[in-house]
N, C-alpha and C positions, 0 to 999 in steps of 0.2 A: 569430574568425569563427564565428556560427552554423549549426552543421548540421542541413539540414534529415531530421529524423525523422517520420514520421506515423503516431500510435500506433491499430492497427484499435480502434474498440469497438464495441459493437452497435448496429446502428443503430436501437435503442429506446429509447436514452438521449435522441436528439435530434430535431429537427423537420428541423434543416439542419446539415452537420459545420462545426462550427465551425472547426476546422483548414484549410477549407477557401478561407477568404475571412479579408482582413484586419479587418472589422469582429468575426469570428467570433473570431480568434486576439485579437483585444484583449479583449476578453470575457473569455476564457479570462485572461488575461493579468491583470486587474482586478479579477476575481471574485477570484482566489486571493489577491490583496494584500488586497484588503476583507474577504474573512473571516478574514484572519487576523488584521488589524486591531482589529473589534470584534464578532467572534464569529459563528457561525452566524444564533443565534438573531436578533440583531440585521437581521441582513445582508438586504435587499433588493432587487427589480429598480430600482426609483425609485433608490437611492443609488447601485448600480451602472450605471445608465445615465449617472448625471453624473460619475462616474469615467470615462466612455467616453468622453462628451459624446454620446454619441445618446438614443436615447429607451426608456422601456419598451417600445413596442412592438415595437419591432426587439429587441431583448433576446428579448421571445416568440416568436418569429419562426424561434431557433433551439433555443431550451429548452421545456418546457412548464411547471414552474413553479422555486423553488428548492431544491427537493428533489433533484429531479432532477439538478438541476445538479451538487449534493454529488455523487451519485453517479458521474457524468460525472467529475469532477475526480477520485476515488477510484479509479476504472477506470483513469483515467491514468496513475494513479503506481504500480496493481498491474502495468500491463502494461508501465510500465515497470521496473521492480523485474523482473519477468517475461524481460524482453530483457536486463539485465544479467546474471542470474542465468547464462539461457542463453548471452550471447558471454563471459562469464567462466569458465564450466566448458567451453568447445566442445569443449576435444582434453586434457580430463583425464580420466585414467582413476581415478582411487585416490575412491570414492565418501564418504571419510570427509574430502577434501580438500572434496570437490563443497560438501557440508554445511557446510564452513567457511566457503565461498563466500555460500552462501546466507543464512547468520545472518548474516553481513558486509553481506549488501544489506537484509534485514530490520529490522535495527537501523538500518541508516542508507544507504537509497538515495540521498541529495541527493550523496553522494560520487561528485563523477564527472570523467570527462577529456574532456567533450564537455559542449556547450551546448544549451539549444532556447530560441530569441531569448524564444516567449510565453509560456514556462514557467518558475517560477523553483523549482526544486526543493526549494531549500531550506527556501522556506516554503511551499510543498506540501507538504513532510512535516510539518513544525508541525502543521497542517490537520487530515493524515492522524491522528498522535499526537492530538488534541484531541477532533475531530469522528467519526472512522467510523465508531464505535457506533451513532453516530445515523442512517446510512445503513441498517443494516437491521433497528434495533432499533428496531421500528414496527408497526404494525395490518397496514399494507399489503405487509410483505415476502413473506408466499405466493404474493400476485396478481405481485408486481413480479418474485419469482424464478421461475417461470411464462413470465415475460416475458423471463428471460434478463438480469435486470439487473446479476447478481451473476456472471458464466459467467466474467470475468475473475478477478476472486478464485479460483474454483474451478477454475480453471485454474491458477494459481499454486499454492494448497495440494496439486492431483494432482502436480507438478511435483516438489516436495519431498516429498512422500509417497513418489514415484518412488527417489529419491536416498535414503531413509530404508529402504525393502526391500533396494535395491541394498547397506547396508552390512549388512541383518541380514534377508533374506528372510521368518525364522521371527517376525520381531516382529508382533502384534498389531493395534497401534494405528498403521498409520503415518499417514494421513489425520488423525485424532486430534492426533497428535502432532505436523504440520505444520500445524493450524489452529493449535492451543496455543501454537508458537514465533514465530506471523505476532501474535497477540494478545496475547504476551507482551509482545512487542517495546514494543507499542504502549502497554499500559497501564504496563511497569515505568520508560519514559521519560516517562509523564504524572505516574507517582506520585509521581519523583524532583525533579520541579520544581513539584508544586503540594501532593501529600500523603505526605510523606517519612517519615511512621511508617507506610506499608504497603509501603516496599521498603526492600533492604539493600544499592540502588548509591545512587551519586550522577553527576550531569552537571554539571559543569562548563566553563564555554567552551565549549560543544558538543562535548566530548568525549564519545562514548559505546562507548567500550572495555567498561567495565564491565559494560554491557548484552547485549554481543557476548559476555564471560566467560560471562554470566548465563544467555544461553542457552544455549550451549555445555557447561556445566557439565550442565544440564536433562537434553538432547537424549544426548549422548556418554555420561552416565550413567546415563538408562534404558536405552540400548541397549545397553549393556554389563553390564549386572544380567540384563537379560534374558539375553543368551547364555551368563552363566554359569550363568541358573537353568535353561536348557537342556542345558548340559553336562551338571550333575548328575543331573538326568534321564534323561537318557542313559546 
């Protein structure tokens, strides 16, 4: 059985919330199978309407174009990723646990024990690994961050930024180094299935233990160089 979730995002991502109305959650629902299908670039209102059976114009109706839409979908699965993070750490206190937690949804949020009927997470994260670059790696990301399009991601990187002072207050970089372990994620599970002489895991079955090592390894070991090159200092 489906539970229903309704994940906020700004409402300048859309014309109408699509969460809202079942034409709106198919959308949702169809977009994410089609782009993962045959790529962004490809991807369309036209083809996606007839994956609907409705029409462009209703497609416009709640998007403005598909750009947008990527982003819309990316917010998704940050503010989802975002609510696991948070009900998986709610009553732990040990912040080097928290951080386990966290690389554990970053590597692979589609892991989960709950459903959303027009969401299919698992190739949402495809999507995410694939395409987010291209969400704000564009002419127009100034005007669009401005506009708050990206307030979910940065939401999430303050989040673990948080969980990252909380094990070492005196670190530097935490910001830094919680955008680093969200971008790691993404690009060392792209490298591993499409360019595998620029990482040293592999994915297989969808496992991605390795990737979770990988950051983990990163993260636990600059923080911990650091407080010893603090000791010494001291």
């Amino acid at each position: 059985m489906a539970i229903t979730i309704q994940m906020k995002l700004n409402e300048k991502l859309y014309l109408r919330d699509p969460q809202d109305t079942k034409l709106g959650r198919k959308i949702i629902q169809h977009s994410i199978l089609l782009i993962d299908e045959i790529g962004f670039e490809s991807f369309t209102f036209k083809k996606l309407a007839e994956q609907t059976g409705s029409t462009e114009a209703s497609i416009y109706r709640y998007f403005e174009n598909k750009h947008v839409l990527l982003i819309y979908l990316l917010s998704w699965y940050w503010e989802w990723m975002k609510f696991r993070i948070d009900y998986n750490t709610m009553n732990i206190q040990d912040p080097k646990r928290k951080l386990r937690i966290a690389i554990s949804a970053m590597a692979d949020t589609s892991r989960r024990n709950t459903s959303i009927d027009f969401v299919d997470e698992d190739v949402l994260h495809r999507i995410v690994v694939a395409e987010s670059a291209k969400a704000y790696h564009t002419k127009e990301v100034d005007k669009e961050n401005k506009h708050g399009f990206f307030l979910t991601f940065k939401d999430l990187a303050r989040r673990i930024a948080r969980i990252i002072k909380e094990i070492n207050p005196d670190f530097p970089y935490p910001r830094a180094l919680a955008s680093t372990l969200l971008e790691m994620a993404n690009n060392h599970i792209y490298y591993a299935l499409h360019l595998p002489s620029l990482t040293d895991i592999t994915v297989e079955e969808g496992n991605l233990s390795q990737i979770e090592k990988l950051l983990e390894d990163f993260a636990f070991g600059l923080l911990e160089r650091r407080s010893e090159t603090a000791e010494k200092e001291d």
